[in-house]
C-alpha positions as CSV (number, residue, x, y, z in Angstrom):
1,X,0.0,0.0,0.0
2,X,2.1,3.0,-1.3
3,X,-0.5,5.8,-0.3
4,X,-2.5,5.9,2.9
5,X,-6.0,3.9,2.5
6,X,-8.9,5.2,4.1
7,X,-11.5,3.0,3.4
8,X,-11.6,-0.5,1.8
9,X,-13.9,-2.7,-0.1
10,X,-13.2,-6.5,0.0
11,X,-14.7,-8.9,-2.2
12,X,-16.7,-11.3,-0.8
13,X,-15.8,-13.8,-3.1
14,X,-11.9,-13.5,-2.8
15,X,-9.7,-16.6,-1.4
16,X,-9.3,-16.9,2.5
17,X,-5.4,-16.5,1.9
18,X,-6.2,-13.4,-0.3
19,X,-8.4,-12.3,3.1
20,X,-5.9,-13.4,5.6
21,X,-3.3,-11.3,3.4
22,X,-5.7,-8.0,3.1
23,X,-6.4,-8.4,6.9
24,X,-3.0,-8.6,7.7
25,X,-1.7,-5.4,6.6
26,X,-5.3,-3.3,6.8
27,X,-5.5,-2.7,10.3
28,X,-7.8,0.3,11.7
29,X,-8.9,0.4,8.3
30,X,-13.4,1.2,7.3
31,X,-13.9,-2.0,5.2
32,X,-16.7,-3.9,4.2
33,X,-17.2,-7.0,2.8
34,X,-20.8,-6.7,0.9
35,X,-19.7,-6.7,-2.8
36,X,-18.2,-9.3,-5.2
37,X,-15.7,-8.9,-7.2
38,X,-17.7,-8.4,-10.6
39,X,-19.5,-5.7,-8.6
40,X,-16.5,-3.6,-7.4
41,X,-15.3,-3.9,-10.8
42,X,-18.5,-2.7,-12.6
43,X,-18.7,0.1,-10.1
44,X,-15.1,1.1,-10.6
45,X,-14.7,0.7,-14.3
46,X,-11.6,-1.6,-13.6
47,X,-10.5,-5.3,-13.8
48,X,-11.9,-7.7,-11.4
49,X,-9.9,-7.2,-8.0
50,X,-9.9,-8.7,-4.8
51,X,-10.1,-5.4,-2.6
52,X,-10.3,-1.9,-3.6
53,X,-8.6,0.9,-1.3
54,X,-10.0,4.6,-1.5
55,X,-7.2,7.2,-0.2
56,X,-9.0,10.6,-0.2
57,X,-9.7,10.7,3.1
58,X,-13.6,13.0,2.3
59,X,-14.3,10.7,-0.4
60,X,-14.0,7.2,2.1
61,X,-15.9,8.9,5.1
62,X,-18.9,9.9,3.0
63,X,-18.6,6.2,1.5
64,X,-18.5,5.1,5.0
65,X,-21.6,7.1,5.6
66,X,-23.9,6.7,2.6
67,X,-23.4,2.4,3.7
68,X,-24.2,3.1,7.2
69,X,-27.7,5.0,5.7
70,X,-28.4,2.1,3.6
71,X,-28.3,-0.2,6.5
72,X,-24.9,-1.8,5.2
73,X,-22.6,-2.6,8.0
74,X,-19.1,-1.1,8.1
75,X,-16.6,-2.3,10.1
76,X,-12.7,-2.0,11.3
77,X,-10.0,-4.8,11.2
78,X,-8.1,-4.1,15.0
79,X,-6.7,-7.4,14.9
80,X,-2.6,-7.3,14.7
């Protein structure tokens, strides 16, 4: 992760080693886990991916907001 992720969208659909892995090093990190793949990558306009970090710190809180609204749960990894 060269720049600093604010917010983080995981697949649902991704490997438990490609979980593990994102777990690992996104600590503190909004996530959420609601979307598959196909989805993110529709949304985004980009390949299929496992996760998909957003670093503009505005952009991630009102993302982390507008889930909350539509009753989507976001949550933090604060496992080490």
């Amino acid at each position: 992760m060269k720049k600093q992720i604010h917010f983080l969208y995981i697949a649902h659909d991704c490997s438990q080693a490609s979980l593990r892995q994102l777990l690992r090093q996104a600590t503190n990190i909004p996530m959420t886990m609601h979307y598959s793949r196909d989805e993110l990558a529709q949304a985004t306009g980009m390949r299929p991916r496992n996760a998909y970090g957003v670093t503009n710190r505005k952009m991630a809180l009102a993302m982390a907001q507008e889930m909350e609204q539509g009753g989507k749960s976001v949550g933090k990894n604060t496992s080490l």
